[in-house]
C-alpha positions, 0 to 999 in steps of 0.5 A: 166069315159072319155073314147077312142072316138069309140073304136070297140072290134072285135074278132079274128073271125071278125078280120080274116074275114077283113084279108080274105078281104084284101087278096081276094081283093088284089088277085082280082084286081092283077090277082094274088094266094092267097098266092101271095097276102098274100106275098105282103100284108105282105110286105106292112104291110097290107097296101093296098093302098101302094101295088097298089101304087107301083105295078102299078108303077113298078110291076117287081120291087115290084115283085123282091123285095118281092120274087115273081119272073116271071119267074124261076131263075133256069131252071127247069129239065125234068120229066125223069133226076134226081136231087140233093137235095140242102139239104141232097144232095141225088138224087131224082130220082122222080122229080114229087112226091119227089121235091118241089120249090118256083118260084126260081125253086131251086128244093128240096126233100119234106121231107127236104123242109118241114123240113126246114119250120118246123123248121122256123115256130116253131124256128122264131115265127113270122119271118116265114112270111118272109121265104125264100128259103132254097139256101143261095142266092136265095130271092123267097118266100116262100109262104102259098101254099107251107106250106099247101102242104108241112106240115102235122103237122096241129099244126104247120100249126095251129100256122103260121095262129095265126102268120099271123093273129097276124101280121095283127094286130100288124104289120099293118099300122093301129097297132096305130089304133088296138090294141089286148086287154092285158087281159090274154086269151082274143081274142079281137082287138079293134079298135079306129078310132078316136086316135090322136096318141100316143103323149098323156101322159095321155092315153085313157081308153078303155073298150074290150067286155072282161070287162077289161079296158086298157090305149090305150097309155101305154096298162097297166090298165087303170090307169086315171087320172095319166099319162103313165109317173107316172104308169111307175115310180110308177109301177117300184117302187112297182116291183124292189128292191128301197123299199127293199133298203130302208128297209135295210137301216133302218133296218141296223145298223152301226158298233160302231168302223168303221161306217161301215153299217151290216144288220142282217139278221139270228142268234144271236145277236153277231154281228162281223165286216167284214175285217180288223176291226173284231169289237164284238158287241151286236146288241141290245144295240151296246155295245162290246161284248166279249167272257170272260164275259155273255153279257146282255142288257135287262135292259130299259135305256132310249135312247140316242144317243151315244157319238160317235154316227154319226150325218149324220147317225142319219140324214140319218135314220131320212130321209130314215124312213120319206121317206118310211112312206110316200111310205107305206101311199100311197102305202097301200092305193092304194093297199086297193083300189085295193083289193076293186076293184076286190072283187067288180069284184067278187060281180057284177058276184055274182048279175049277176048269183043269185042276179038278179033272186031272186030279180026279183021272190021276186019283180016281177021286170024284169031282164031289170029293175034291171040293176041299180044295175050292173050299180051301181057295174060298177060304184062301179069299175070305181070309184075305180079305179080312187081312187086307181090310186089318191094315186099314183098321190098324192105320186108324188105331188109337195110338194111346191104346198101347196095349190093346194096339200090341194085341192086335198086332200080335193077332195080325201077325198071327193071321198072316203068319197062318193064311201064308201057310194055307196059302201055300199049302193050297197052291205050292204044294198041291202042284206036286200032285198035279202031275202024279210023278212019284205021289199014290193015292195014300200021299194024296189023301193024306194032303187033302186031310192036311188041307181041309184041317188048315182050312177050318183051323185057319177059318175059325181063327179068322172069325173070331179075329174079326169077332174081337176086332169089331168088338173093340178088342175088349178083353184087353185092359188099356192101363193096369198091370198084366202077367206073361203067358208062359206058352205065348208070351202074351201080356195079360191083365190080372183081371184074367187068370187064363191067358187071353190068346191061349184061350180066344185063338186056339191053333189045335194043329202043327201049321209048320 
């Protein structure tokens, strides 16, 4: 598949060492603490360009903006005069060992101070990079050496390193550039040096060392060759209630009096109108229902609207019906693939721990040279992938493109038509070689020859799928008149002279 263009996963280790690096480099150059410099850096978006730019044009003015002032607003008291609290109130008669203060000089007792950090930390999340001072007017900073010598608690010193760490990431300058991988407890970045932006529609797979592959635009699964646009809508209208909706209305039938609709949901079948109109009757056959007589309508008759039947109700069952099959069609195939997808997961994890072994003792193959089968399986996965997401792209297909829609049916087909046979191939019958019964080393290479050319057979069929797809299908005319191919039977415009599909897919082996 197309992938980003050098994408470089990193781990939370090789990420927090390039943040290490800033940091001393920013403290190096400024003359200025560690923690001093992760307040600038923080300020700028770890932007260090932007820091140096304007410290160097007016560093008192930066220092006043990010809190870091020169000199103490407050005049700090001598050793031997006592001190209130801006907290609890309470003297501290102790300056020394009971005071704390940021380079505001507003003095504070150190269990309050930590408190105070505390609660910022596990109450703002994220925000605690930016605290203040505890005096309501004063903007000092309050910086990472106040929290190490004020907290004890490692947990939350724990969790404000994750916070600072995080923020390099997501809140940098570069966050258009470096992303963290979405796969649930993976701890790798990846950077794409090459990213033209987020102007893309149809995104950019990207491959993490985690083995899960994500849009880099929309950061869902990677889901080409539909856009970001159509995984969104096809994502919404798989999660909210349009589809129950449209259950309802199929399976709701309307009051014979009022035309009101009723949905039954639990019961008997006597069914009884809401206010004013109270009307009984059977939820099977409709018929009035009353309390005098025993109400029976197992008896087949053949079925009829009724007379007083609603013209625009039978229309909107018709269309409701039509509409939901076509959302089962596509939506329980693009669910069938999926399901294939991640038992294919599970089976190239399989080769890998057992498979592999037993295959190079049987053969005498080393593990090197059995990678076409987890190429194979990889290949398996990505294709499957493209095909599932091919079911959400032909859900929204303009209906009135008649021809270009035959032509992506026609290439769909194909693609599945092939992944089945690799599919196959890979998983059914590799399982005769697994035993060594009755197959030599010959039979084996002659499998891993046929394995690797549907590999790549099928891979370059499967990218220039996705090619066509995402560029609209554009070498199909949407009206004029078109000539059959006599190889393939495709329908090509005039326009062309050399068959579209013979030409754009060719399939150069034998997949039966």
């Amino acid at each position: 598949m197309k992938t980003a263009s050098s994408p470089v996963p990193s781990s939370t280790a090789e990420i927090r060492q390039r943040q290490e690096d800033d940091i001393l480099r920013v403290s190096t150059a400024l003359s200025e603490s560690r923690a001093a410099a992760i307040v600038l850096l923080r300020h700028f978006n770890w932007n260090l360009s932007k820091l140096f730019d304007n410290w160097f044009d007016d560093e008192d003015q930066v220092r006043n903006l990010v809190g870091l002032y020169r000199t103490p607003i407050v005049l700090r008291f001598l050793s031997d005069h006592p001190i209130t609290c801006g907290i609890c109130l309470e003297i501290c008669d102790n300056i020394s060992n009971t005071t704390a203060w940021a380079s505001c000089g507003h003095p504070f007792c150190r269990d309050c101070y930590g408190g105070y950090i505390s609660k910022s930390i596990n109450d703002e999340g994220p925000g605690c990079l930016f605290l203040r001072c505890p005096d309501p007017s004063c903007g000092a900073a309050v910086g990472e050496d106040m929290i190490g010598m004020l907290i004890i608690d490692n947990t939350i010193k724990l969790k404000y390193s994750r916070y600072l760490l995080r923020s390099y990431v997501e809140d940098s300058y570069r966050k258009r550039k470096i992303k963290w991988c979405p796969a649930p407890g993976c701890d790798y970045a990846v950077d794409f040096f090459d990213f033209i932006g987020n102007n893309c529609r149809t995104g950019f797979d990207v491959y993490c060392r985690c083995s899960f592959s994500f849009c880099w635009n929309c950061n869902e699964e990677a889901h080409r060759p539909v856009d970001c646009d159509t995984v969104a809508k096809w994502n919404m209208k798989n999660k909210d209630e349009s589809e129950n909706a449209n259950w309802i209305l199929v399976n709701t039938k309307s009051c014979p009096q009022c035309k009101r609709l009723i949905e039954k949901d639990h019961g008997c079948n006597h069914m009884r109108c809401a206010a004013p109109c109270r009307y009984e009757f059977c939820w099977h056959c409709l018929g009035e229902w009353t309390t005098k007589s025993f109400h029976s309508c197992n008896k087949y008759l053949p079925e009829a609207p009724a007379p007083e039947a609603d013209e625009n109700d039978i229309k909107r069952r018709e269309m409701v019906k039509a509409s939901l099959l076509k959302y089962t069609h596509y939506y329980n195939r693009w669910v069938a693939n999926l399901r294939s997808r991640q038992k294919a997961v599970e089976a190239i994890r399989l080769v890998q721990a057992e498979y592999l072994d037993r295959l190079s003792l049987l053969y005498g193959q080393e593990k090197p040279l059995l990678r076409f089968i987890t190429e194979a399986w990889q290949q398996i996965i990505r294709c499957r992938r493209v095909l599932q997401w091919s079911y959400a792209y032909g859900y929204y297909f303009p209906q009135h493109q008649w021809a270009k829609k035959q032509f992506f049916e026609y290439l769909q087909g194909e693609a599945e038509f092939s992944l089945e046979r690799l599919h196959y191939c890979a998983e059914k019958e590799l399982e005769k070689y697994l035993d060594g019964e009755g197959s030599s080393v010959q039979e084996f290479m002659d499998y891993r020859l046929k394995l690797a050319e549907l590999t790549s057979v099928i891979g370059n069929y499967f990218k220039n799928l996705v090619r066509a797809l995402e560029d609209g299908l554009t070498e199909v005319e949407s009206n004029g008149t078109y000539w059959s191919c006599e190889l393939c039977s495709f329908m090509n415009s005039l326009a062309t002279t050399r068959c579209q599909m013979c030409h754009n897919f060719p399939m150069t082996i034998d997949l039966s």
